[in-house]
C-alpha positions in Angstrom: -83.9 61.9 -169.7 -83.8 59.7 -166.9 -84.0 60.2 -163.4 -79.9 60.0 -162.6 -78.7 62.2 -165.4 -82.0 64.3 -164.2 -80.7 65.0 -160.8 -77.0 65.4 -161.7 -78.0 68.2 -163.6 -79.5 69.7 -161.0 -76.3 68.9 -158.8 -74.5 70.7 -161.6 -76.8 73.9 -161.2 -76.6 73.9 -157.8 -73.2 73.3 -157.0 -72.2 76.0 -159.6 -71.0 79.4 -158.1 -73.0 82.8 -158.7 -73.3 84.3 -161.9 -70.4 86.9 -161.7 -68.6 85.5 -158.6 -64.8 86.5 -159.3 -63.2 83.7 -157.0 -60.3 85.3 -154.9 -61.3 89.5 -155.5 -62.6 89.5 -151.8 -59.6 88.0 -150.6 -57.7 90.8 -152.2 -59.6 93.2 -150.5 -59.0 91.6 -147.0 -55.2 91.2 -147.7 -55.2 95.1 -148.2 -57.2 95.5 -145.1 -54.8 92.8 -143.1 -51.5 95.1 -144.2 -48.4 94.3 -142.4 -49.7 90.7 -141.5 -47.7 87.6 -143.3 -49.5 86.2 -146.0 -49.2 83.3 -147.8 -51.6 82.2 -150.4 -52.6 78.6 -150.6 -55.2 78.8 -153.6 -57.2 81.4 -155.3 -59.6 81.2 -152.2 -57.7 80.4 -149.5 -55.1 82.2 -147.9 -53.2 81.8 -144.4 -52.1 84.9 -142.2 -49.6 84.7 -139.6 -48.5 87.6 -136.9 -45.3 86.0 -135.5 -47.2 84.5 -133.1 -49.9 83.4 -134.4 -51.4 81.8 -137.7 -54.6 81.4 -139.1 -56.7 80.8 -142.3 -59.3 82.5 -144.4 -61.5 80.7 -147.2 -63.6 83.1 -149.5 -67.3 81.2 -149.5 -69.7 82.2 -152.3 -73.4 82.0 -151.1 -75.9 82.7 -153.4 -78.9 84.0 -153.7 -82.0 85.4 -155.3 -80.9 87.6 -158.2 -77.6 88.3 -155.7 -74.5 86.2 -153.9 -72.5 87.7 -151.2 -69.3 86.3 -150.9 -68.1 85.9 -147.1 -64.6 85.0 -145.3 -64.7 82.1 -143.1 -61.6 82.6 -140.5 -60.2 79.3 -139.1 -57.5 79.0 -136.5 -56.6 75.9 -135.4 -55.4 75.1 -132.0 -53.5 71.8 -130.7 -55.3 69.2 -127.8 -53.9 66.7 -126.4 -58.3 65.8 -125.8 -59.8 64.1 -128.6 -63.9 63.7 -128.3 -65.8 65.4 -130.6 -67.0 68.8 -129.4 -68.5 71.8 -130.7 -69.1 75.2 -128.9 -71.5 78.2 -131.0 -70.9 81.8 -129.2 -73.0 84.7 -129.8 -73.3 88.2 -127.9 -76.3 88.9 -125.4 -78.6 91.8 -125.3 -81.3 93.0 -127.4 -80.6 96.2 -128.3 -76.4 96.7 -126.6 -74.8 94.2 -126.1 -74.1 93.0 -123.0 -72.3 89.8 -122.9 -71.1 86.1 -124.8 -73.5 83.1 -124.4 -71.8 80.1 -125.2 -73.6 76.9 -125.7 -72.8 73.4 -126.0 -74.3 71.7 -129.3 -72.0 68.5 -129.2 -69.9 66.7 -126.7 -69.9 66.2 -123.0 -71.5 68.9 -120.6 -69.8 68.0 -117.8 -66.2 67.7 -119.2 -66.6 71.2 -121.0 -68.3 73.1 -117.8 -65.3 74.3 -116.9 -64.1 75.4 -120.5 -68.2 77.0 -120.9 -67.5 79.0 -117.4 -64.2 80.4 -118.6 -65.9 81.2 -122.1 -68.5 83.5 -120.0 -66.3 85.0 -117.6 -62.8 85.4 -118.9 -62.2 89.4 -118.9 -60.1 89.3 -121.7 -61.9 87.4 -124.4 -65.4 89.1 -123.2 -63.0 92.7 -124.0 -62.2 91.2 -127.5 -65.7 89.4 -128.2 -67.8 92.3 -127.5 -67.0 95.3 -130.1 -66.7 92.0 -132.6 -69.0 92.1 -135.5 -69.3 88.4 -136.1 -72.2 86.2 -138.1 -70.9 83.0 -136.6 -68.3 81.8 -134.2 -67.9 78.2 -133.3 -65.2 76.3 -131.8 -65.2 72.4 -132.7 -62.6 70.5 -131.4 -62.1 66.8 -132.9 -58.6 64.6 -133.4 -56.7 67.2 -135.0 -57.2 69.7 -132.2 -59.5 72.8 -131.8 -60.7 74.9 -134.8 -62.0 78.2 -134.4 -64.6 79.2 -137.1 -65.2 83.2 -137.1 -67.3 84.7 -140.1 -67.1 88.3 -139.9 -70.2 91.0 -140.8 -67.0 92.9 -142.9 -64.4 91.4 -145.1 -67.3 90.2 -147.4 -68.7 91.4 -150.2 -72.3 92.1 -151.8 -72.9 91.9 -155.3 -76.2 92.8 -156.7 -77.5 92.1 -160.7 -80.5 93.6 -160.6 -79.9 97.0 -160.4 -76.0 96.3 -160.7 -73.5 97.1 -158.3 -71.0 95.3 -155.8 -69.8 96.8 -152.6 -67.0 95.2 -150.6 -67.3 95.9 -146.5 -64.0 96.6 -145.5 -62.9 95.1 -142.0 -61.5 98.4 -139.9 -59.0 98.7 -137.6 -60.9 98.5 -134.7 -62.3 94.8 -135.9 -59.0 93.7 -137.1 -57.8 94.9 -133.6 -60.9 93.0 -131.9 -60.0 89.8 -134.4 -56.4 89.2 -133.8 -57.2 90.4 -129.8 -60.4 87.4 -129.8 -57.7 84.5 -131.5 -55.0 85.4 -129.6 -57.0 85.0 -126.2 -59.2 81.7 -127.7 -55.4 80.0 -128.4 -54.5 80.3 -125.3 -57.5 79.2 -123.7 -58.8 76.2 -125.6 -54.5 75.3 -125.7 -55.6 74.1 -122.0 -58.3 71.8 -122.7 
């Protein structure tokens, strides 16, 4: 075997999804727990969501692991600029044991054109009142010459399956984070729609 075929194979392994992985269950279970939302389903694991106002995307992720995979839902909404220069903002909450705040740092672009978008970040009452009951992994806003996209992955709508001892749990996302979710988007639209 030589060394090309060698590492495709291992390409092969790696890229393959999780043993048991049932591409597009999870979504299911988020549609049920998005009721009443439009929903239009692009592929087995994507699916877009609109309100009336306001439309945005989910992609199920597989992410494996040892003798486990947990399958997550990345949440994109995307967002018009007239700006084009590469940017990308991470968020997280403050506090160590309540939270107490949103921290949001710059990890690409220029600090001195987005000051004024990092101040509102920190100190607009309405987004802090949506982004701090949130559960979320990950949120990053990255803008670039198609406009802003906000990346949200959610502590719920995912699921957690186990082989050894079998089982699989989905975590369902409540009310009060669906409330929180389509509260946080609706206040990030209108804010990054400005820069």
């Amino acid at each position: 075997m030589n060394s090309s075929s060698w590492l495709q194979n291992l390409s092969d392994v790696w890229d393959r999804p999780p043993s048991g992985y049932r591409p597009g269950v999870t979504l299911g279970q988020l549609r049920r727990d998005l009721a009443g939302l439009e929903c239009e389903v692009a592929s087995p694991t994507r699916v877009q969501f609109s309100t009336g106002d306001l439309e945005f995307e989910v992609q199920e992720r597989a992410q494996a692991q040892l003798l486990m995979h947990i399958v997550v839902c990345e949440f994109v909404l995307r967002v018009p600029s007239q700006q084009t220069e590469a940017t990308k903002i991470v968020l997280r909450h403050t506090g160590a044991i309540r939270r107490q705040g949103v921290a949001a740092r710059l990890s690409e672009g220029s600090a001195q054109a987005m000051a004024p978008l990092l101040e509102r970040l920190h100190a607009d009452a309405p987004l802090l009142a949506a982004l701090l009951p949130l559960d979320f992994k990950r949120l990053e806003l990255q803008r670039d010459a198609q406009g802003w996209q906000v990346r949200l992955e959610h502590f719920g709508a995912s699921e957690v399956v186990n082989r050894l001892p079998g089982f699989r749990r989905y975590i369902r996302l409540t009310h009060e984070q669906r409330a929180a979710l389509l509260a946080t988007f609706t206040r990030l639209y209108s804010l990054l729609g400005e820069f």
